[in-house]
VEXZANU-528629 format. One record per residue (C-alpha): residue in one letter; x, y, z. Coordinates in pm, 1 decimal. Last residue first. Layout:
<kekols>
+------+----------+----------+----------+
| zalo |       xx |       yy |       zz |
+------+----------+----------+----------+
|    A |        X |        Y |        Z |
...
+------+----------+----------+----------+
</kekols>
This chain:
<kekols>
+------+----------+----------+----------+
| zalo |       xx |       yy |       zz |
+------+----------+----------+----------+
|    X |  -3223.5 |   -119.2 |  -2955.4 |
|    X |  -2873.3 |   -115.7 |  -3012.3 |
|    X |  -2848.7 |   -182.5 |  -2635.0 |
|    X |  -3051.6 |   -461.8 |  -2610.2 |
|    X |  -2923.4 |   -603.2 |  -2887.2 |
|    X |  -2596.1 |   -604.1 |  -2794.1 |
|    X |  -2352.2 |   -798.2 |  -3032.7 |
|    X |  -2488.5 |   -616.7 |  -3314.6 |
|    X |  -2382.8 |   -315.1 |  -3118.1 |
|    X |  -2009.3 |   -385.1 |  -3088.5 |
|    X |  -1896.5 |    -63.2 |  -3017.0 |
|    X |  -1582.6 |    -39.5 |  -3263.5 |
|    X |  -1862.8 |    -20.9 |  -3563.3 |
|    X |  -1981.1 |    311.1 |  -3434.3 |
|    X |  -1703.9 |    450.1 |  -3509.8 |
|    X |  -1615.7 |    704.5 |  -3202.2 |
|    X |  -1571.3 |   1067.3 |  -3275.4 |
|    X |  -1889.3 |   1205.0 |  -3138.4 |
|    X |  -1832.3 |   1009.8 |  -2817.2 |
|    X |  -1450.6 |   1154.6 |  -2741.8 |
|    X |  -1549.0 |   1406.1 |  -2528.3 |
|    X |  -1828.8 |   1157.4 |  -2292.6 |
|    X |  -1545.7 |    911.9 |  -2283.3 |
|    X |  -1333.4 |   1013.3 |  -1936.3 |
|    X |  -1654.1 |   1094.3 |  -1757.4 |
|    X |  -1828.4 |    772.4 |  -1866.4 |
|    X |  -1570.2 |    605.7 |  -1695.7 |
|    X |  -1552.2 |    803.6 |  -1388.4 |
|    X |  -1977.4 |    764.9 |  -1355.0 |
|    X |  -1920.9 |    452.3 |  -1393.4 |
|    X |  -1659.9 |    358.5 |  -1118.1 |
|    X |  -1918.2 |    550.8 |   -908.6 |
|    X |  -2203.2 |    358.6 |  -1019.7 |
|    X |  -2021.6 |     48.7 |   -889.1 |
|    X |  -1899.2 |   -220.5 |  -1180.4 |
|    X |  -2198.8 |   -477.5 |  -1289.5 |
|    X |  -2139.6 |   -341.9 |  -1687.8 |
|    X |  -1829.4 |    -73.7 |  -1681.6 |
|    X |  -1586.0 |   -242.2 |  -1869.6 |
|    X |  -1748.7 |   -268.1 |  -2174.1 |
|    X |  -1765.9 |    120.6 |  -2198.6 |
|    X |  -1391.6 |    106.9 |  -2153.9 |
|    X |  -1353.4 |   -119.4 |  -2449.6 |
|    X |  -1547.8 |    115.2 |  -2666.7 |
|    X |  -1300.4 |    413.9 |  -2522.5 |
|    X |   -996.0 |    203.1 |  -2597.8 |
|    X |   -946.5 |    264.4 |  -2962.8 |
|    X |  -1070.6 |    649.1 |  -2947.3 |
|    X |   -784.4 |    684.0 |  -2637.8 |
|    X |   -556.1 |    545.9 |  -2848.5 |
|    X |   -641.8 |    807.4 |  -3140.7 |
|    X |   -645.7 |   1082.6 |  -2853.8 |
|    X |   -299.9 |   1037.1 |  -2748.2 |
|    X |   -328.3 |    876.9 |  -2400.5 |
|    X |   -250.7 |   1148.1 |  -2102.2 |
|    X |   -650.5 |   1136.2 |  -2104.5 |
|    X |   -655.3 |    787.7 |  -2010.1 |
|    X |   -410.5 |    758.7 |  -1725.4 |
|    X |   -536.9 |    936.4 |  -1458.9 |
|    X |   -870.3 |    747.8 |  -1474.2 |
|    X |   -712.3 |    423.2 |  -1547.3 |
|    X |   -500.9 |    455.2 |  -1269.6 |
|    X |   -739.6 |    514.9 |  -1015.8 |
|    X |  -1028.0 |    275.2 |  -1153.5 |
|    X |   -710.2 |     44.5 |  -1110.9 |
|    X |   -664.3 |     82.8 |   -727.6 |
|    X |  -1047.0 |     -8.2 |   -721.9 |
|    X |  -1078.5 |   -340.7 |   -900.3 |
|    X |   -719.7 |   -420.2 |   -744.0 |
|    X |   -887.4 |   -373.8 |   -389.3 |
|    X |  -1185.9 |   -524.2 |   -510.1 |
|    X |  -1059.0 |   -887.1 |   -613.3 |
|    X |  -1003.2 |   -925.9 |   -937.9 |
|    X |  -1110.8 |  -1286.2 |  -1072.0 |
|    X |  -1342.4 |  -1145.0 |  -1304.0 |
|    X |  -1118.0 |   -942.6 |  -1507.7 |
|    X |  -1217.5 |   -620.9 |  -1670.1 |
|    X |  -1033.9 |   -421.6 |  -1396.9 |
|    X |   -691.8 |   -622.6 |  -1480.0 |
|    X |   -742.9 |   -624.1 |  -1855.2 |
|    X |   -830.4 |   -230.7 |  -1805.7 |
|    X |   -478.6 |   -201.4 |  -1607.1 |
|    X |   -351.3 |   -337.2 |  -1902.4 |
|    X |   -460.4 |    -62.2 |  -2173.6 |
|    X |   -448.8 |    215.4 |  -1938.2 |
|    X |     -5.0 |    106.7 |  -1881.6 |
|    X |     40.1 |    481.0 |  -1757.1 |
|    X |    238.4 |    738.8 |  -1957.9 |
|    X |    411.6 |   1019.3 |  -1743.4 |
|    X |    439.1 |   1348.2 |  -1947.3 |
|    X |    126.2 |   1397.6 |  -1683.2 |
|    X |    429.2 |   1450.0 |  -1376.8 |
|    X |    211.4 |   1573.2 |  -1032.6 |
|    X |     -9.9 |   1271.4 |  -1022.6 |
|    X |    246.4 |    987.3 |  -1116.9 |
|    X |    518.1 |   1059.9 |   -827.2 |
|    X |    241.6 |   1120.9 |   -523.9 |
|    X |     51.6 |    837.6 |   -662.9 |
|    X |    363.8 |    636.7 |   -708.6 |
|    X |    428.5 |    659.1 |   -344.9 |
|    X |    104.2 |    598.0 |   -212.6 |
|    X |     96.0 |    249.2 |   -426.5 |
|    X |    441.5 |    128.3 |   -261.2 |
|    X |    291.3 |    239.1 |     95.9 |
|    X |      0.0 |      0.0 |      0.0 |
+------+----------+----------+----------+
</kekols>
């Protein structure tokens, strides 16, 4: 935990720094997480993602969307935050909406 304090302090203040968003969204996508990783990579992802250039951050805002189904409304509400800007630019293609009925509907 000390280990994780101490990056904070490092990451937050330097945004040249680049952040792994792509991985830590394996980690909070996976089922197996327990919710102290589930949480401690909300926190990265969320001070990663807009350091990303914006054409990565286009190819991982569908994947982020899939992320947040059965996460806490908070975690969703971060989420959502990060890819309200980039939703006029997304292909609607890279969100999967044949695959979701429900939500093509």
């Amino acid at each position: 935990m000390e280990l994780l304090v101490h990056v904070n302090k490092r990451v937050k203040c330097r945004n040249d720094v680049q952040l792994p968003v792509e991985t830590l969204l394996k980690h909070y996508k996976d089922p197996a997480a327990n919710s102290f990783i589930i949480n401690f990579t909300i926190i990265y992802i969320t001070m990663g993602f807009p350091r990303l250039p914006k054409d990565q951050q286009l190819n991982l805002a569908p994947l982020l969307l899939e992320a947040i189904e059965n996460k806490p409304l908070a975690h969703q509400d971060s989420i959502l935050m990060l890819v309200m800007p980039l939703l006029g630019d997304i292909k609607e293609q890279n969100l999967n909406l044949k695959e979701k009925p429900k939500l093509a509907a």
